[in-house]
C-alpha positions in Angstrom: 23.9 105.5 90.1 25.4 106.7 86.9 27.3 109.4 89.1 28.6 106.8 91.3 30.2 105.0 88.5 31.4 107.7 86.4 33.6 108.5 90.1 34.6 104.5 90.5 35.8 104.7 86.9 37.9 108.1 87.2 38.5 106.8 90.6 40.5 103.9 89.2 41.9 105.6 86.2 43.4 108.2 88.9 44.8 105.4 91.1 46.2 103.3 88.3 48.1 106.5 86.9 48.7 107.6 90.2 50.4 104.0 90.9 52.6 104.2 87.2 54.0 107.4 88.4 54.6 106.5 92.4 56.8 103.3 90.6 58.4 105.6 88.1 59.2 107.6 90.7 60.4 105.0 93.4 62.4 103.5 90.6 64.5 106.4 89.8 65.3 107.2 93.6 66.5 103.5 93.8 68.6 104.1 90.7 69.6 106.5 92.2 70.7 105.0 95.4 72.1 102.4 94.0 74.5 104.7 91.5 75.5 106.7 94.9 76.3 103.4 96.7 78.0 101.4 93.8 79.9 104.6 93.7 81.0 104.7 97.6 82.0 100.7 96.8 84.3 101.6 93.8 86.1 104.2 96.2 86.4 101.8 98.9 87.9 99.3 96.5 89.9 101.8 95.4 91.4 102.6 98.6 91.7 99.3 99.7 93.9 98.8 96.3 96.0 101.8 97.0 96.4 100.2 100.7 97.5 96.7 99.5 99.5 98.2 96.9 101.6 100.8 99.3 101.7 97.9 101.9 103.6 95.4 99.3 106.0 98.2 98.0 106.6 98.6 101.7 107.3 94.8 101.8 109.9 94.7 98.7 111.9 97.9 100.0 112.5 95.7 103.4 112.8 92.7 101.8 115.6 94.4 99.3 117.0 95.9 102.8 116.8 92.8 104.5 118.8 90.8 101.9 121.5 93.0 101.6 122.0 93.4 105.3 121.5 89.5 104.8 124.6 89.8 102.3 126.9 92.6 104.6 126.4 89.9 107.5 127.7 86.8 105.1 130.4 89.3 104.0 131.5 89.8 107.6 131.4 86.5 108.4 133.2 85.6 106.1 136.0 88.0 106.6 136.1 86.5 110.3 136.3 83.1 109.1 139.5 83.9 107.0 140.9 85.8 109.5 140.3 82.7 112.0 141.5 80.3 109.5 144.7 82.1 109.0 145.6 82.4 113.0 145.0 78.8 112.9 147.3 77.9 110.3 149.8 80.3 111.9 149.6 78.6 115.3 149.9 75.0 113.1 153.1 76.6 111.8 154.1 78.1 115.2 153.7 74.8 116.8 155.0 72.8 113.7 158.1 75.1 114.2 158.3 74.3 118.1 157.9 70.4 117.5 160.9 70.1 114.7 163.1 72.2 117.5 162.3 70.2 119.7 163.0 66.8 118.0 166.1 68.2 116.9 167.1 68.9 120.4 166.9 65.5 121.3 
């Protein structure tokens, strides 16, 4: 009987140290794993960063495009506009002309 318990007792004194070293060891492996996988987020982030960054520069150069082909348009137009205006007021004058000739004439 004495055996018996002198095996229980070493018995449980193995298991219990067994148990401290299976959680030691299970702890660092999830350390681990969670070191590798905050590391894999950090690059994602990272990339994703890089992305959203590259994707506004992208946006300001065609926005900086788009404002001055915005501006050469307006320029344009308003080089037409003055051109029209002054073939107006040539035609006023060209007809003002015509209408004092003819009121002279009569």
């Amino acid at each position: 009987m004495e055996t018996l318990t002198w095996f229980l007792a070493i018995s449980s004194v193995s298991l219990g140290f067994l148990s401290v070293v299976l959680s030691i060891l299970l702890t660092h492996i999830t350390n681990k794993t969670i070191k590798s996988e905050d590391a894999r987020a950090k690059e994602l982030i990272e990339r994703m960063e890089r992305g959203i960054r590259e994707t506004i520069e992208r946006m300001d150069i065609r926005a900086e495009q788009s404002a001055k082909e915005t501006k050469e348009l307006l320029q344009r137009m308003d080089e037409r506009t003055e051109s029209l205006l002054r073939h107006i007021s040539d035609l006023i004058a060209a007809e003002g002309e015509k209408t004092r000739e003819l009121i002279k004439m009569r």
